[in-house]
C-alpha positions as CSV (number, residue, x, y, z in Angstrom):
1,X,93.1,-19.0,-25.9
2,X,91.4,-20.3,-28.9
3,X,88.3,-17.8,-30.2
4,X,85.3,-19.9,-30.4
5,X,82.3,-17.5,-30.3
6,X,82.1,-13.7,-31.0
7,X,80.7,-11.2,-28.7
8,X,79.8,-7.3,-29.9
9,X,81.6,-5.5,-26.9
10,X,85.0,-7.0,-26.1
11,X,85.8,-8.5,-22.3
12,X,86.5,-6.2,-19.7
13,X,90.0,-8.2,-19.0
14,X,91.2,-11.3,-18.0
15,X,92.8,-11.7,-14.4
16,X,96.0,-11.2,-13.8
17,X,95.3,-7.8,-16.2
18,X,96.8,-4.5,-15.2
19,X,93.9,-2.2,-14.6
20,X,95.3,1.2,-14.7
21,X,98.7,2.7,-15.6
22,X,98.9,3.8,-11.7
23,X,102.6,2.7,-10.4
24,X,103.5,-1.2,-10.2
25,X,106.1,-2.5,-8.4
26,X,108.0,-5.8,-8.5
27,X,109.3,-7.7,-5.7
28,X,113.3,-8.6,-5.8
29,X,114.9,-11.5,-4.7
30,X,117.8,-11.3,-3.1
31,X,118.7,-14.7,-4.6
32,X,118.5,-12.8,-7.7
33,X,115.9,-14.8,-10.0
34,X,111.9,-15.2,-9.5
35,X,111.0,-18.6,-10.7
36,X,107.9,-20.7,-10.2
37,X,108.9,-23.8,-7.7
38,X,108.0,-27.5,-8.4
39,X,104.0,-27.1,-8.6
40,X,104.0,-24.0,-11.0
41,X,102.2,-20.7,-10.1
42,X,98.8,-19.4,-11.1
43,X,98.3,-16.1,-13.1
44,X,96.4,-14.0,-11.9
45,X,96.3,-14.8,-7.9
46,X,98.7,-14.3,-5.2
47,X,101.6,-15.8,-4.4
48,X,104.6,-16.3,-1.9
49,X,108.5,-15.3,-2.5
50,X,110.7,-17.6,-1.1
51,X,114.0,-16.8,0.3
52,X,115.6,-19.4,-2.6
53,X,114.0,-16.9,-5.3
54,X,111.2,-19.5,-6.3
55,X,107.6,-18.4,-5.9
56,X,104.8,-20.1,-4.2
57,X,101.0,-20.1,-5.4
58,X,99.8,-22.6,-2.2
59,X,102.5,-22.3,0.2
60,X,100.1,-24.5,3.0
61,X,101.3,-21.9,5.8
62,X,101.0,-18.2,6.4
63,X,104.4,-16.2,4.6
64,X,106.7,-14.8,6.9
65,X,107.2,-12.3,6.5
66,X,104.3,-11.0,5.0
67,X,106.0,-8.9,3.5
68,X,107.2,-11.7,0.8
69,X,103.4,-11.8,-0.3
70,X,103.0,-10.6,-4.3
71,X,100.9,-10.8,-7.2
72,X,101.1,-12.2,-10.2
73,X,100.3,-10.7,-13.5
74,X,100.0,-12.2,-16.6
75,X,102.5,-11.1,-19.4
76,X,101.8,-14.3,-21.5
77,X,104.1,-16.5,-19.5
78,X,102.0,-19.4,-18.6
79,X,101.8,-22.3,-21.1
80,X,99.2,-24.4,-22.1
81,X,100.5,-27.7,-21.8
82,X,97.4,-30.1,-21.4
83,X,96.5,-32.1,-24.3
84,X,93.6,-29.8,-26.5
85,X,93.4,-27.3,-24.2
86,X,92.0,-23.6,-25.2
87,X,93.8,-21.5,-22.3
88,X,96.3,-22.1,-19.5
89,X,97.0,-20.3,-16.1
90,X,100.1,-22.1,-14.5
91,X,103.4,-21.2,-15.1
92,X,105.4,-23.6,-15.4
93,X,108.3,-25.0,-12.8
94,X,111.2,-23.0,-13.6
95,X,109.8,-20.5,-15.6
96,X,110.3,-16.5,-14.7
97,X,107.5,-14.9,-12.9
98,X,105.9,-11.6,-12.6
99,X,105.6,-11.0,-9.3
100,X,104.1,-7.5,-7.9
101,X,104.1,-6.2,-4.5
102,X,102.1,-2.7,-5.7
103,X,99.1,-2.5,-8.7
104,X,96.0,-2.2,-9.7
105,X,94.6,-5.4,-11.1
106,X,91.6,-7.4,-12.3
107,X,91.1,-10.6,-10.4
108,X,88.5,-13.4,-10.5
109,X,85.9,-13.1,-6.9
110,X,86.7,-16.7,-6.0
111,X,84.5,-16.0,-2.7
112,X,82.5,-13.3,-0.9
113,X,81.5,-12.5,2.2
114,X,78.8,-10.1,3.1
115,X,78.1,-7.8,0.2
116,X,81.2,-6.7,-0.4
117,X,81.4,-3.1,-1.8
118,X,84.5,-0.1,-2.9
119,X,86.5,-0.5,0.0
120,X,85.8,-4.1,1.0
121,X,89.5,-6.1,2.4
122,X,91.1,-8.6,-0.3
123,X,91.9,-11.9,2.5
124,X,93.8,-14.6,0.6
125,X,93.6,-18.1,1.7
126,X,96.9,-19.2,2.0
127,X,96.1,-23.0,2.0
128,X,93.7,-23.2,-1.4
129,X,95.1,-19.7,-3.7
130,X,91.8,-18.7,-3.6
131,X,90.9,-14.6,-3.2
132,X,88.4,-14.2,-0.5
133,X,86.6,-10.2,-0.9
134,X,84.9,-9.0,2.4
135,X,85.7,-11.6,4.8
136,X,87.4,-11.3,8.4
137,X,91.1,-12.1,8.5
138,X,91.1,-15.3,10.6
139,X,92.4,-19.0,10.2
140,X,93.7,-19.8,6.7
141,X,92.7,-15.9,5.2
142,X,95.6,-13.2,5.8
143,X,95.4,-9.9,4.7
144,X,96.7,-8.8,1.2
145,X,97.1,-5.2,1.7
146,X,94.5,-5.0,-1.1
147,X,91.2,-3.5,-1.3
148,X,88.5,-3.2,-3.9
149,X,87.6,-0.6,-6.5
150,X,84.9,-2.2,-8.2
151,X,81.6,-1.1,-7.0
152,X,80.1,-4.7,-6.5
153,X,81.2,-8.1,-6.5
154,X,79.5,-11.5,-6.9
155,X,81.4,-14.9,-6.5
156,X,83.2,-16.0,-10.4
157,X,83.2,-11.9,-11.6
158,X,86.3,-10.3,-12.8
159,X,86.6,-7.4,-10.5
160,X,89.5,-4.5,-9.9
161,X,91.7,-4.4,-6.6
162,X,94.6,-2.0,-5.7
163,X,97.1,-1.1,-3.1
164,X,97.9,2.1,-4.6
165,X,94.7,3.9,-3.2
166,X,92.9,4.1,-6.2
């Protein structure tokens, strides 16, 4: 990302961010690589590991197992690759991805349900990518595993969730 304007304090992170030193652990493929499929995979959100060692952002169905459901952090591996852009988020088809099945991690609030507080269940909807705090697990929204750490959360804010009982 290109620095166009200068704040005093710097961000809190950016999703996709580890956001404690607490234990981490990466899924294995059995085909032995993790690579983003056709459509690329989004930083910072969850995602699906197929059995052919690609990785899914918007699978379109629930992942069976569930146990095949991971998140991806961002170590600098997605590319910005449209014209003039500041920032990208996609990694590209092909590409090797980070993908966790334990962390602590800061994540964008793409909805909320409720007034979500410490505690609240992290639902992802497994037809849009989007991370859903607070709401009941039903139709598209399956549970992560996750919870949240941050006190609060309001839709767009960069907030901490674990699975390490933080």
């Amino acid at each position: 990302m290109f620095q166009n304007q200068v704040y005093i304090n710097p961000a809190q992170a950016v999703p996709g961010d580890f956001a404690s030193t607490n234990p981490a652990v990466f899924k294995l493929s059995g085909a032995g690589k993790c690579v983003a499929d056709t459509s690329g995979v989004s930083v910072g959100r969850f995602a699906v590991l197929n059995t052919t060692g690609t990785v899914t952002s918007i699978p379109g169905a629930a992942p069976s197992p569930i146990q095949r459901l991971g998140f991806v952090n961002r170590v600098n591996n997605a590319q910005i690759v449209t014209f003039l852009a500041e920032s990208g988020y996609t990694i590209q088809p092909g590409q090797p991805v980070s993908l966790f099945g334990t962390g602590d991690w800061f994540v964008n609030a793409d909805a909320i349900t409720g007034s979500p507080t410490r505690g609240a269940t992290i639902a992802w909807d497994f037809t849009t990518g989007l991370i859903n705090i607070g709401a009941a697990i039903a139709g598209n929204l399956i549970d992560t595993g996750y919870k949240l750490v941050s006190e609060s959360a309001a839709v767009g804010q960069t907030v901490i969730i674990s699975n390490t009982g933080a």
